[in-house]
C-alpha positions in Angstrom: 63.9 -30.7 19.2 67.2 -31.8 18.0 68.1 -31.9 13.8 71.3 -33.2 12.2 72.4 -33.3 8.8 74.9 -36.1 7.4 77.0 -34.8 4.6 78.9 -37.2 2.2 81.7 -35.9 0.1 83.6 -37.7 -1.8 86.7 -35.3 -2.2 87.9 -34.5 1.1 90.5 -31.7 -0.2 87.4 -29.7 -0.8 85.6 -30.5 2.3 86.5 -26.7 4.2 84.7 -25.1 1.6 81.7 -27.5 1.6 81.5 -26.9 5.1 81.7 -23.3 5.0 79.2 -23.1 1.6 77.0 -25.7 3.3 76.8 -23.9 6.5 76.4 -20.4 4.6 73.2 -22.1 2.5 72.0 -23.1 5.6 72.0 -19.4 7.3 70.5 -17.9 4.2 67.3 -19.9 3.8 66.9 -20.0 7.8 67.0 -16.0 7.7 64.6 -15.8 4.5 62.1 -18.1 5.8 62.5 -15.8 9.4 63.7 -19.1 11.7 66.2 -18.3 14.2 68.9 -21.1 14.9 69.7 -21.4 18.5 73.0 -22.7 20.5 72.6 -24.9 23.4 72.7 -22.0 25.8 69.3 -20.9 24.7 66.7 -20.1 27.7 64.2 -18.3 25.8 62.6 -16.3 22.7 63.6 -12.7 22.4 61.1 -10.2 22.2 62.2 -9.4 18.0 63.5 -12.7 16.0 67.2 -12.6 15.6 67.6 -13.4 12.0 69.3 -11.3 9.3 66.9 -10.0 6.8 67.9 -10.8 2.9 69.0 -6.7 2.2 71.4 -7.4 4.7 73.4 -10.5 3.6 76.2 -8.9 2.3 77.0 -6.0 4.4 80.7 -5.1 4.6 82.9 -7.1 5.2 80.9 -10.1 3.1 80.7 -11.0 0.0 78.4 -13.2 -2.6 79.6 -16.3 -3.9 82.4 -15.9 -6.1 83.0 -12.5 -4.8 86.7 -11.4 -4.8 87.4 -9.8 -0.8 89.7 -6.9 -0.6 93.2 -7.8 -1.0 92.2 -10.1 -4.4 91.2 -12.7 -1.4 88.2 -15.1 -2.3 
């Protein structure tokens, strides 16, 4: 089964950080609701889901939103 999201944006300077907070949202609620996202190169389920679970999210080196990284990066 094949999904695809279309994404309009109207301000196309900001479109690299749509992406990324687009594609970030989309992790997150995959991983809480336990549902694995698979590349084309997938042959079969592993024996333990691959998903991140929530206490996790933010291990070193990432941050929440509107976190500052080290070096006053955000």
């Amino acid at each position: 089964m094949t999904y695809e999201i279309n994404v309009f944006c109207d301000t196309p300077e900001r479109m690299r950080v749509l992406y990324s907070d687009l594609h970030r949202n989309i992790l997150d609620v995959f991983n809480e609701y336990g549902v694995q996202i698979m590349t084309p190169a997938y042959e079969g389920d592993p024996d333990e889901p691959k998903v991140v679970p929530q206490e996790r999210w933010f291990t070193a080196p990432a941050q929440p939103a509107g976190g500052t990284g080290e070096g006053g990066v955000e």
